[in-house]
C-alpha positions in Angstrom: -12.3 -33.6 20.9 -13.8 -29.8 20.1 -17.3 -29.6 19.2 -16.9 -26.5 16.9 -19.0 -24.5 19.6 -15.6 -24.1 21.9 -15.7 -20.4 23.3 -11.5 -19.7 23.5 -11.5 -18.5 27.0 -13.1 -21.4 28.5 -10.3 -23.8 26.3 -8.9 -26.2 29.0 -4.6 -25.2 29.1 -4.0 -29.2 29.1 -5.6 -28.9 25.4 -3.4 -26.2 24.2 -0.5 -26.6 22.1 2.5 -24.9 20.8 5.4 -24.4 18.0 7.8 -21.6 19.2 11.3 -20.7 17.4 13.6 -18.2 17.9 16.8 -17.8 15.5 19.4 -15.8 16.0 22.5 -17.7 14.7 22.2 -18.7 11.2 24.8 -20.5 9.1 24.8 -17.8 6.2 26.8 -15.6 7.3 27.5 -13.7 10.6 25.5 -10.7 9.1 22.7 -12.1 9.9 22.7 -12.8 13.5 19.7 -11.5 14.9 20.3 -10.6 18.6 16.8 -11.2 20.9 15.2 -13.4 18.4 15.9 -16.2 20.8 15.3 -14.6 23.6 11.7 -13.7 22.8 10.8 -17.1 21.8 11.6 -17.8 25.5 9.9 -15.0 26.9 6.8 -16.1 24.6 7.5 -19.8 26.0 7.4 -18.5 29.7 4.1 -16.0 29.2 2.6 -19.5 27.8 3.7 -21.8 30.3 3.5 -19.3 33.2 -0.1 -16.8 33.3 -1.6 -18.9 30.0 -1.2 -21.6 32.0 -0.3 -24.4 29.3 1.7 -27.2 30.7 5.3 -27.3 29.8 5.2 -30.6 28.1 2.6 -29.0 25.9 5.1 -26.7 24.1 8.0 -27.5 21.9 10.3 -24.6 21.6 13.2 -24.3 19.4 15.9 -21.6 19.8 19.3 -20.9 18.5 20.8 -18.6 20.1 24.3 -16.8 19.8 25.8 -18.0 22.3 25.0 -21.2 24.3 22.5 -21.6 26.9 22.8 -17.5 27.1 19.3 -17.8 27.4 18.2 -19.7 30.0 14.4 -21.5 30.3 12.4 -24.0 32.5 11.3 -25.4 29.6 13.6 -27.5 27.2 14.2 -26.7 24.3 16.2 -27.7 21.1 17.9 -26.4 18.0 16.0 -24.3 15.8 16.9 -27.1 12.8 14.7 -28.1 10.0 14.4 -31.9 11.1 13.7 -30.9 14.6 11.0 -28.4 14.0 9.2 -30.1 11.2 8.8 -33.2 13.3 7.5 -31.5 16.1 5.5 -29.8 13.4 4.2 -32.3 11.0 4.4 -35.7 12.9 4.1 -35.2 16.8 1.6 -32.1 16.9 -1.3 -33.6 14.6 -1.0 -36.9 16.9 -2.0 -34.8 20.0 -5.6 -34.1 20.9 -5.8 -30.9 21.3 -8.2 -27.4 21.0 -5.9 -24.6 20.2 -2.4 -24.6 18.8 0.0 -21.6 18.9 2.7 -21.0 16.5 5.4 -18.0 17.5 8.7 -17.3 15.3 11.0 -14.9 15.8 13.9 -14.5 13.4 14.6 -13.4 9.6 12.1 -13.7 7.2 11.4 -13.2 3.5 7.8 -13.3 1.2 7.3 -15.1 -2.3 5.4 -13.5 -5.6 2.4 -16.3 -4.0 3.1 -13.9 -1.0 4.0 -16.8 1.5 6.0 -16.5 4.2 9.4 -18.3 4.2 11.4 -18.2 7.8 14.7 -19.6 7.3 15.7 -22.2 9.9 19.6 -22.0 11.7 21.5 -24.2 9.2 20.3 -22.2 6.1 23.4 -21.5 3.8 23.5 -19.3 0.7 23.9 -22.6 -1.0 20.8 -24.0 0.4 18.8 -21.3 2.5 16.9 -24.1 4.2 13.2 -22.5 5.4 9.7 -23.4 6.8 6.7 -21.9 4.3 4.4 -20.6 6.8 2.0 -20.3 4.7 1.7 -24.0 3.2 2.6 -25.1 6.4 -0.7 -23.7 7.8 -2.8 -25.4 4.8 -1.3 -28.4 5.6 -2.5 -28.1 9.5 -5.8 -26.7 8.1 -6.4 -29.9 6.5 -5.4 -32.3 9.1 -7.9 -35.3 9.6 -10.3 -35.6 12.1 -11.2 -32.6 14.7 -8.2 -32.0 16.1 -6.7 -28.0 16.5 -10.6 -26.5 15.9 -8.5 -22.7 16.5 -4.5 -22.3 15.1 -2.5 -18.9 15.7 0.5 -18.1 13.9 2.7 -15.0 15.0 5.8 -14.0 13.0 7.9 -11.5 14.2 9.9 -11.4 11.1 10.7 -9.5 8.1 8.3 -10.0 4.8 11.1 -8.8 2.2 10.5 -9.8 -1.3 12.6 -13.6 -1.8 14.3 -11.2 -5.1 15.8 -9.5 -2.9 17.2 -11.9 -1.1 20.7 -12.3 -3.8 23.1 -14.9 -3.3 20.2 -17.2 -1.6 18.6 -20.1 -2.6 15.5 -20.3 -1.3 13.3 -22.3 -3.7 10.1 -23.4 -3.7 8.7 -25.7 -0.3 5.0 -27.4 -0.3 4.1 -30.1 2.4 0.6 -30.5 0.5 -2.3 -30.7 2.2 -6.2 -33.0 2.6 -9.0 -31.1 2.0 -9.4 -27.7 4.1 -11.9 -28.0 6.8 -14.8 -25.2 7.3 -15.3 -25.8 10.7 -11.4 -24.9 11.7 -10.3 -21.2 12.5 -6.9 -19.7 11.4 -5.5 -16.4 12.7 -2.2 -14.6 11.2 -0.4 -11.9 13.1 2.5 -10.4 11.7 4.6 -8.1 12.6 5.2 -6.3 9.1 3.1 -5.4 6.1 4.7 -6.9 2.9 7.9 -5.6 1.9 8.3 -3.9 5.1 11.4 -4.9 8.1 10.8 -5.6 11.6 12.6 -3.7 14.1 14.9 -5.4 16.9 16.1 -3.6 19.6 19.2 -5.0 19.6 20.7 -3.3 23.1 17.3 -4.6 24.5 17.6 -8.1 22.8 14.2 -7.9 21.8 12.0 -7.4 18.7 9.8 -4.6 19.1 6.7 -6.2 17.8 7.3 -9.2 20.6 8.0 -6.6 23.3 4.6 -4.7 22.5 3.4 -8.6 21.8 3.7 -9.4 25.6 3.0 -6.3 27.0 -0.5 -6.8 26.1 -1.2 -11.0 27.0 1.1 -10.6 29.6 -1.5 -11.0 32.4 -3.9 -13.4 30.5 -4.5 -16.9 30.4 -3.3 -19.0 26.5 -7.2 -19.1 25.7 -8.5 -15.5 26.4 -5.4 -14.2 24.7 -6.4 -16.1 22.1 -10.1 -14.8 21.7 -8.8 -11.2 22.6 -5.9 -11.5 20.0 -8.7 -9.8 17.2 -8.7 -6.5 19.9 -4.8 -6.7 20.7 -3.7 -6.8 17.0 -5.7 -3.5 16.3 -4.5 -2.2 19.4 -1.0 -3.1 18.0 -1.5 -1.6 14.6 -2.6 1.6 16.1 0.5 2.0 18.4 3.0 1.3 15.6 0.6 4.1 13.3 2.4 6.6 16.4 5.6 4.8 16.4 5.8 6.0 12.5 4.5 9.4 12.8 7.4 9.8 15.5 9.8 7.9 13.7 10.3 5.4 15.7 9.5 2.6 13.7 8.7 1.9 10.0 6.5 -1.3 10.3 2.9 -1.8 10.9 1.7 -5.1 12.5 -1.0 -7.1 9.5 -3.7 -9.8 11.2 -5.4 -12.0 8.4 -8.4 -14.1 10.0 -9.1 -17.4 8.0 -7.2 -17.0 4.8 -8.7 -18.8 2.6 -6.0 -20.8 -0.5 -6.1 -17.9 -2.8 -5.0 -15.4 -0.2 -8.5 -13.7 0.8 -9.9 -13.4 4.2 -13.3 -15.0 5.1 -14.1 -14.6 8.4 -13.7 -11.1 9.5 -12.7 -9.5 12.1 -14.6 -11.9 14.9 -12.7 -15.8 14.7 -13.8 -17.6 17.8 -16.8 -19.6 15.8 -18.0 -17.3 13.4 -20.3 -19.0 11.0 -19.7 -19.7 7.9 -21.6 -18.6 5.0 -21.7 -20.1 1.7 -21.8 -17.4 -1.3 -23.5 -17.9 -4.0 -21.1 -17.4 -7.5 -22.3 -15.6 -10.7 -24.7 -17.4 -13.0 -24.5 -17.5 -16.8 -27.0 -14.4 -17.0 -25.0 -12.2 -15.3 -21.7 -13.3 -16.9 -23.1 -12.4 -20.3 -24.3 -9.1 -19.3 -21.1 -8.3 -17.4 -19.1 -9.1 -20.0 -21.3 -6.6 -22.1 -20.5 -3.8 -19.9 -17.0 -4.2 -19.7 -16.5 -4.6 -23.4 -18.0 -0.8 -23.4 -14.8 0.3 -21.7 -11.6 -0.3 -20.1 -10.9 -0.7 -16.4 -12.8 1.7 -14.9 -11.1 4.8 -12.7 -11.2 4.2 -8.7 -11.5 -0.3 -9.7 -8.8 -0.7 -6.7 -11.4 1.7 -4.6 -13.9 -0.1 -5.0 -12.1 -3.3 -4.1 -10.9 -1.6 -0.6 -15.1 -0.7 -0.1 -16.5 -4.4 -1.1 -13.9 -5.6 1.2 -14.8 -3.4 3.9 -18.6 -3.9 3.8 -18.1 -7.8 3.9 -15.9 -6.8 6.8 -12.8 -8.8 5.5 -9.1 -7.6 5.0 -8.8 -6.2 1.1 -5.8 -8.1 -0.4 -2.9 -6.4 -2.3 -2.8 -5.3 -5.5 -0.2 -7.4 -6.3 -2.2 -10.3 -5.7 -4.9 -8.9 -8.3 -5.0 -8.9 -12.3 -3.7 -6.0 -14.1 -5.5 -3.8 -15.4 -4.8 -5.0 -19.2 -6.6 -7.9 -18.2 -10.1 -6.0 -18.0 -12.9 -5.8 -15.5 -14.8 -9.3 -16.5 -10.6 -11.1 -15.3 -11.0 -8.7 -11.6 -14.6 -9.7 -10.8 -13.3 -13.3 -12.0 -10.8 -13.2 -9.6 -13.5 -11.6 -6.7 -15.6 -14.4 -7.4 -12.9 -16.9 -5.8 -12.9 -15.2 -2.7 -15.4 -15.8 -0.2 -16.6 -12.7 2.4 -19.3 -13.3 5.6 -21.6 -11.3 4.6 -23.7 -13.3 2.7 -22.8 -11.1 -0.6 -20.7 -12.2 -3.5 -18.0 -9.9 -3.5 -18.1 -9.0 -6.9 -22.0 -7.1 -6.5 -20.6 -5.3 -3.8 -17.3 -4.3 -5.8 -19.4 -3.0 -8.9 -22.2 -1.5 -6.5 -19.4 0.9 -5.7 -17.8 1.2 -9.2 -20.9 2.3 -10.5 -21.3 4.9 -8.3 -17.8 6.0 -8.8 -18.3 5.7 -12.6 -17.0 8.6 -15.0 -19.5 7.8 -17.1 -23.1 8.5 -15.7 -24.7 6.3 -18.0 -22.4 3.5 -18.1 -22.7 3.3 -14.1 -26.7 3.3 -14.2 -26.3 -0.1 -16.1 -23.8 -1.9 -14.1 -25.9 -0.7 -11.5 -29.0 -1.9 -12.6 -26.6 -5.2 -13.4 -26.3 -5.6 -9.5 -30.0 -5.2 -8.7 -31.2 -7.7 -11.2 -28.2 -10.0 -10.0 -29.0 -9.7 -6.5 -32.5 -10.8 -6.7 -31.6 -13.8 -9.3 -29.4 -15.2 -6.4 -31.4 -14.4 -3.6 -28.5 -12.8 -2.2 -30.7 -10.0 -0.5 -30.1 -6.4 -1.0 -26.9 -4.5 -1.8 -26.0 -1.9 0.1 -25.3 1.8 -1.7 -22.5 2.6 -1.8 -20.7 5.8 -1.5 -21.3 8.3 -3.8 -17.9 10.0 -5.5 -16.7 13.1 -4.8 -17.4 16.1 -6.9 -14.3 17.8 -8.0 -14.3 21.5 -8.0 -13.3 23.6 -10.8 -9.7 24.4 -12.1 -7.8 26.9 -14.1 -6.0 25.3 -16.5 -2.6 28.0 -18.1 -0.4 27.1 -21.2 2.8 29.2 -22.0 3.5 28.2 -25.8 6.6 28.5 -27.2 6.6 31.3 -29.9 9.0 32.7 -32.8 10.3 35.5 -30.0 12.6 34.9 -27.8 11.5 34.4 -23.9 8.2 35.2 -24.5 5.2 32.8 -25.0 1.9 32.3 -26.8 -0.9 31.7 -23.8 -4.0 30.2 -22.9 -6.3 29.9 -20.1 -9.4 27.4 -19.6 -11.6 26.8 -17.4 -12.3 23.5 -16.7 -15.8 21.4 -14.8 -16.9 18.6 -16.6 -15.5 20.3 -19.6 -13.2 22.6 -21.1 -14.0 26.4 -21.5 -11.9 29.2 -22.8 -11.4 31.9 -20.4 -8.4 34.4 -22.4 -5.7 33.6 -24.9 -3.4 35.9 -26.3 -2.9 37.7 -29.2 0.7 38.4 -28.9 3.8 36.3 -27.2 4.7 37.8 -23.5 7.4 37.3 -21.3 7.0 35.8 -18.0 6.6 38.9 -15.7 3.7 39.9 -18.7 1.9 36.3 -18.4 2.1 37.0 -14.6 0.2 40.1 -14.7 -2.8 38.6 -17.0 -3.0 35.9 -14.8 -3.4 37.8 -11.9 -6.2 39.8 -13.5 -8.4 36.9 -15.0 -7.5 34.6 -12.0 -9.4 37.9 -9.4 -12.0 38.1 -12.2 -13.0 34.5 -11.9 -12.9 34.8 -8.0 -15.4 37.8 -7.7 -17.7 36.3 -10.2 -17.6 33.0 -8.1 -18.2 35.2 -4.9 -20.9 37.1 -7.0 -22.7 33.9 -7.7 -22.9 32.8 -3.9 -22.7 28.9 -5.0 -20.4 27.2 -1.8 -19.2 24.7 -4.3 -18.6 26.8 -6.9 -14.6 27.7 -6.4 -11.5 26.8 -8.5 -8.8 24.3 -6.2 -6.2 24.1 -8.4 -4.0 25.4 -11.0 -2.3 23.5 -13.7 0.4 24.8 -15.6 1.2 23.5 -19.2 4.5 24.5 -19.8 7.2 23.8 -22.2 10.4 21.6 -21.0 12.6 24.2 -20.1 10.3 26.6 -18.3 9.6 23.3 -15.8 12.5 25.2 -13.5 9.8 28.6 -13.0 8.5 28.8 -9.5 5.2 29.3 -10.4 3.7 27.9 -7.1 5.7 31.1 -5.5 4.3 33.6 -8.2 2.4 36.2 -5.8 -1.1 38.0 -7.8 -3.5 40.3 -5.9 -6.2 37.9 -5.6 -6.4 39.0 -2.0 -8.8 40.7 -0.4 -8.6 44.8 -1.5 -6.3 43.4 -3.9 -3.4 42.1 -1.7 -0.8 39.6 -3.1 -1.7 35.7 -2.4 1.1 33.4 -3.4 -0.7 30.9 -5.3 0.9 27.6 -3.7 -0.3 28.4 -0.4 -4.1 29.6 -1.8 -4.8 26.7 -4.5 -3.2 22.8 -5.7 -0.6 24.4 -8.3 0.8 21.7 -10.2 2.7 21.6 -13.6 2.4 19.7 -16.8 4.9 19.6 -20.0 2.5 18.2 -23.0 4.7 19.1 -25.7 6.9 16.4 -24.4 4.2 13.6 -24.5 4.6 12.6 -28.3 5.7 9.6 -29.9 6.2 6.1 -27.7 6.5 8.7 -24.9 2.5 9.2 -25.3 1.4 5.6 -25.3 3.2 4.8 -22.3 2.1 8.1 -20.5 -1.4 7.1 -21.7 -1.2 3.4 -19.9 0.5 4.6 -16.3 -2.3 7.2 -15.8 -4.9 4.5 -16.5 -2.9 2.1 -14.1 -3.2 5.3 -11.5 -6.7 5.7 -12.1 -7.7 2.4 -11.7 -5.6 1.2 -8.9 -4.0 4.3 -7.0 -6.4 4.4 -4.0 -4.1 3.8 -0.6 -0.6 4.0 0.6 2.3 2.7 -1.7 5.4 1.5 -0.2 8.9 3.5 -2.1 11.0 1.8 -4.4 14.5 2.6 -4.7 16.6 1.2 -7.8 19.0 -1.4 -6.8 17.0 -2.5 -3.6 13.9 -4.4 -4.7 11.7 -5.4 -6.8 11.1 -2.4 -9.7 7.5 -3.0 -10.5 6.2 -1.1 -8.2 4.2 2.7 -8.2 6.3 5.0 -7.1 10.1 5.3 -7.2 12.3 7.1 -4.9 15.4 8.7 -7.1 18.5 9.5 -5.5 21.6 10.7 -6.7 23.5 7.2 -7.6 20.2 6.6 -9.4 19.8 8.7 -12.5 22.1 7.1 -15.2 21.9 7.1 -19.1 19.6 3.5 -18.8 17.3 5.9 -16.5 14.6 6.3 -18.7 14.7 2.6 -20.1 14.4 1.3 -16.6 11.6 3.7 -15.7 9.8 1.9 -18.9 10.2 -1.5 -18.8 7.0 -2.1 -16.7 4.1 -0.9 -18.9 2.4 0.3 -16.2 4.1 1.2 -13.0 5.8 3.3 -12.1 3.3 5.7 -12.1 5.2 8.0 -9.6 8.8 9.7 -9.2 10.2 11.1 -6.1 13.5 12.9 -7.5 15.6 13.5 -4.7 18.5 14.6 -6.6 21.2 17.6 -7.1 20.1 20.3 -9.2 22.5 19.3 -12.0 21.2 16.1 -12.2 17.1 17.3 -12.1 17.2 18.0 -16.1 18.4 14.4 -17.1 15.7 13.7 -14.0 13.0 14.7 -15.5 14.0 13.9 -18.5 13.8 10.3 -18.0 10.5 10.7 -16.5 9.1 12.2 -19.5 10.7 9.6 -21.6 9.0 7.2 -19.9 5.5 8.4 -19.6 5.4 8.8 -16.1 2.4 11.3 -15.4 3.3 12.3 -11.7 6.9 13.6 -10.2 7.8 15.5 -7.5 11.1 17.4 -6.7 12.7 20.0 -5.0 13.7 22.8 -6.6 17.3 23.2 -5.3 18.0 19.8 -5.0 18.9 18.9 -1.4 18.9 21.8 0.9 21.4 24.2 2.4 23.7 23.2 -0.9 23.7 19.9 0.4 24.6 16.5 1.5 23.0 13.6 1.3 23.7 11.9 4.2 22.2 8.4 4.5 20.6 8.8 7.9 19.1 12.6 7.1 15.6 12.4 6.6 15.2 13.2 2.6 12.1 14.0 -0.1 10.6 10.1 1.6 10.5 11.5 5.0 9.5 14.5 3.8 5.8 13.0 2.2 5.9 10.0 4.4 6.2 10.5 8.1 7.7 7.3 8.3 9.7 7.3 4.9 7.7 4.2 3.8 4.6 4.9 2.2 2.8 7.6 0.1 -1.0 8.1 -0.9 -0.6 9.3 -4.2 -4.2 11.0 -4.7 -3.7 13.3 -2.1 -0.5 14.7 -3.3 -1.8 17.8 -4.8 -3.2 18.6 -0.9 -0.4 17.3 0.9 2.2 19.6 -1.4 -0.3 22.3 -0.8 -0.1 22.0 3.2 3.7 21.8 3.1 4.2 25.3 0.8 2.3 26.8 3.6 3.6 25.3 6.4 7.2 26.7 4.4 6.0 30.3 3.9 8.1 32.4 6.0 11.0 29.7 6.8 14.7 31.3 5.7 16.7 30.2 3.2 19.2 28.5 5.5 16.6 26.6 7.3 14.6 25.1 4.7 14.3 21.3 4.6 13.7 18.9 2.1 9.7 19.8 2.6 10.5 23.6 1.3 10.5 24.8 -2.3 8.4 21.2 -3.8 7.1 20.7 -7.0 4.8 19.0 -8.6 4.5 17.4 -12.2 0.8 16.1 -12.1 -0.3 15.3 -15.7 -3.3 13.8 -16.7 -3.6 13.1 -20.0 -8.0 12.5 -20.3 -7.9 16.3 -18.9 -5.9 18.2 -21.7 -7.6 21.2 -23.5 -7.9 21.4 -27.3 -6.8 24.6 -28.6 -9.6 26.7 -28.1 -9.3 30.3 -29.5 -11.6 33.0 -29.3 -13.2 34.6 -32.3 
């Protein structure tokens, strides 16, 4: 039996065990035949049996392949059925006496709201989609009697799309229950997707790329140091699919969760071999009552999803979604609630470090004093030791803020300028409406005025980053991010997209319900819009999610009502329409309170198509097409208007001529006039 002291290398092969499956064949429907899914599970079975050593009668694999015996094995195996692998699985693994168990599937997959996997077995039907829950099946084995299986690895190679998207299946719900969960057993998770994301098979190769890459790297070690070194080959993994993306030549990232504990949070870390465990200490009544204090002061805080990432980080465990979190509605004290039922290794509750670093980020100086005084006073209640500072946030520079006012003459405009850090100040409004070409000119000479007296002052931070544009609806089609002023030096012309953030705004169209709802999704951004966002697009998932990716089948008359039934999300529109169909675009956006959009202003380029397999305004954000960092849209927009200046007309792509609706509505001036 293992001590609990076992180093993984020096795990004898006669004590290793292990679960492989590999479905291609399923009974659903011939769409879903999965060329190489077998085939790896062999090729896993042979790296196991052959350089890691593990004795064939060790390993029960499972396969169904397309064709019969087209994969050929020394080691027997059987159909990847339900009653065959859950025997193996449930009744003749836990009677072996064994160290380390590996668990490898290869085949379709799809992920539950509790975010558990569920891998379909061969005889699923739409009728009765027939699956193993990973994810329960791994509490179950985690609370197994006795000392049996001190170290368990699961690999999927497998999709983890959202079970709602999976129409026409029945899937359900599956449970095996489970004893009590033992501390001195070690889980590790490798999958081949983040949620929501596909897994790429090479199909011509039969082979899944995760596998292939999988194999590549344990293909020369022994089961038990590719066990202890699976830590070091899953970052190794993630990095090379990071590449694989930037090239476009793959769309999934590979996720490794070490000792998940029942709610979903990782414990141990980044080490797994015998990593101690430490008990945290939870929240006493003091500190619940002065929380509780603090956070009646105020909603959610800005940067809350931040400061999640950081807490996580310093206890050195893997940050859980956001899905998998409270909303923001529910308020700070229901988030630190939620922290508090997560264990970390550092000794640390995670909720001091997580409001450590929400003080500091705090919008409110004073506020953020308290809660951090909160965590000192907590700390050394518990005797939890000091916590660590945390990053300070970073100071925003100055902008110039312009509103064009509609006014009794026609095409001309009533405007204002402010300056705004930390607050609002007037910098020139006008007397009399101009036209366009008119509220060009002023701009030009108080934007050069502000510059000299910033160079005049000699003060490095001192600068202005970005322009924001306040316009009315229609005036949303002017190019003002291509608007050259002489700003320059001697006065030379500087477009001001490729010299400053230019962004627009349309505040006359945040009134009635429109306001409320614009009011909650830039609070939702604020508190939770740190990190990369996968893209939604209607009719192919599910549509509570941040950002949306529009494309021409996609704005309809229900537009706007579907961009508003989730109160919060989505915070973010991608419009990659025509240009007829923009102005009902936007429109709906606006309808809906949705603070940020971004479009291009011809619609597609070169008049265009929109082919399906033509990288569009995804690609063009996303070098993969998947996932966007919303904060650092203003920048990335920025980059690509430069990168554009000089490109012809006939060979712009979807990353020329991009705008930007960026609105926030906690930075709007009053209507300040001068005297």
């Amino acid at each position: 039996m293992s001590t609990g002291t076992t180093i993984l290398s020096g795990i004898s092969p006669s004590r290793t065990y292990a679960l492989i499956v590999g479905v291609e064949r399923y009974e659903v429907d011939p769409s879903w035949d999965l060329p190489g899914a077998a085939r790896d599970a062999v090729r896993f079975a042979e790296w196991l049996t052959g350089p890691g050593g593990v004795p064939q009668e060790n390993v029960h694999l499972f396969t169904s392949p397309l064709e019969a015996g087209r994969h050929s094995c020394r080691i027997p195996s059987k159909a990847a059925t339900a009653q065959d692998i859950e025997r193996a699985l449930f009744i003749e693994l836990p009677r072996c006496d064994g160290d380390l168990l590996w668990i490898f599937w290869a085949g379709h997959g799809y992920q539950d709201r509790a975010t558990q996997l569920l891998l379909p077995y061969s005889e699923a039907t739409a009728e009765r989609t027939m699956h193993l829950n990973l994810d329960a099946a791994l509490r179950w084995l985690n609370g197994l009697p006795g000392g049996g299986f001190h170290h368990q690895i699961a690999i999927a190679d497998s999709c983890r799309v959202d079970d709602r998207l999976a129409r026409g299946l029945t899937l359900g719900s599956v449970d095996y229950g489970s004893g009590t969960a033992r501390s001195d057993r070690r889980q590790f998770r490798l999958y081949a997707t983040r949620p929501g994301d596909t897994a790429v098979n090479l199909a011509d190769r039969g082979a899944g790329l995760f596998t292939d890459h999988l194999l590549g790297e344990l293909a020369e070690l022994t089961a038990g140091k590719g066990a202890e070194l699976l830590p070091d080959v899953a970052r190794r993994l993630q990095g090379r699919f990071l590449r694989l993306k930037a090239e476009r030549r793959a769309w999934q990232v590979p996720q490794f969760i070490i000792d998940r504990d029942w709610d979903g949070s990782s414990l141990f870390g980044n080490r797994w071999d015998d990593a101690p465990v430490v008990r945290v200490p939870r929240l006493d009544d003091a500190a619940w009552r002065e929380l509780k204090a603090l956070a009646a002061e105020q909603d959610l805080p800005a940067y809350t999803y931040d400061a999640v990432l950081w807490a996580f980080a310093t206890a050195e465990c893997a940050a859980p979604p956001i899905s998998t979190l409270p909303p923001p509605d529910h308020g700070l004290t229901a988030l630190v609630q939620d922290l508090e039922q997560r264990q970390g290794r550092s000794g640390l509750p995670f909720s001091l470090l997580f409001a450590r670093c929400l003080a500091a980020h705090a919008e409110d100086p004073d506020w953020g004093l308290r809660l951090d005084s909160w965590v000192d006073r907590t700390s050394v209640r518990l005797g939890v030791g000091a916590v660590p500072p945390a990053p300070a946030r970073r100071a925003t520079a100055p902008e110039l803020h312009i509103q064009l006012r509609k006014s009794s003459v026609e095409a001309a405009y009533l405007v204002d300028i402010w300056l705004h850090h930390d607050s609002f100040d007037t910098v020139w409004c006008s007397k009399d409406p101009l036209d366009v070409p008119a509220v060009q000119q002023e701009l030009g000479r108080q934007l050069g005025s502000l510059l000299e007296r910033f160079s005049a002052d000699g003060v490095e931070q001192t600068s202005i980053d970005r322009i924001e544009f306040h316009l009315p609806f229609k005036l949303l089609s002017e190019r003002v991010e291509d608007w050259e002023l002489p700003i320059g030096r001697r006065g030379r012309l500087r477009r001001l997209g490729g010299q400053f953030e230019v962004v627009v705004r349309c505040p006359e169209e945040r009134t009635g319900a429109a306001y409320h709802l614009w009011k909650r999704k830039w609070a939702w951004f604020k508190a939770y819009g740190g990190g990369e966002w996968a893209l939604f697009t209607p009719g192919t998932g599910l549509p509570s999610q941040p950002i949306w990716l529009l494309g021409r089948p996609s704005v309809s008359a229900r537009l706007g009502v579907e961009l508003q039934a989730d109160r919060h999300v989505p915070v973010c529109v991608l419009a990659g329409v025509s240009a007829a169909q923009l102005p009902d675009a936007l429109d709906a956006v606006l309808e809906a309170g949705v603070p940020i959009a971004v479009w291009r202003r011809d619609g597609p380029p070169n008049g265009g198509a929109f082919a399906a397999d033509a990288p569009g305004l995804d690609r063009a954000l996303a070098p993969a097409g998947t996932h966007v960092n919303l904060r650092e849209l203003p920048q990335k927009l920025r980059r690509l208007r430069i990168e554009g200046m000089g490109v012809q007309p006939q060979e712009q792509t979807w990353e020329h001529g991009l705008a930007l609706l960026w609105d926030d509505p906690e930075r709007t001036p009053e209507r300040l006039r001068l005297g």
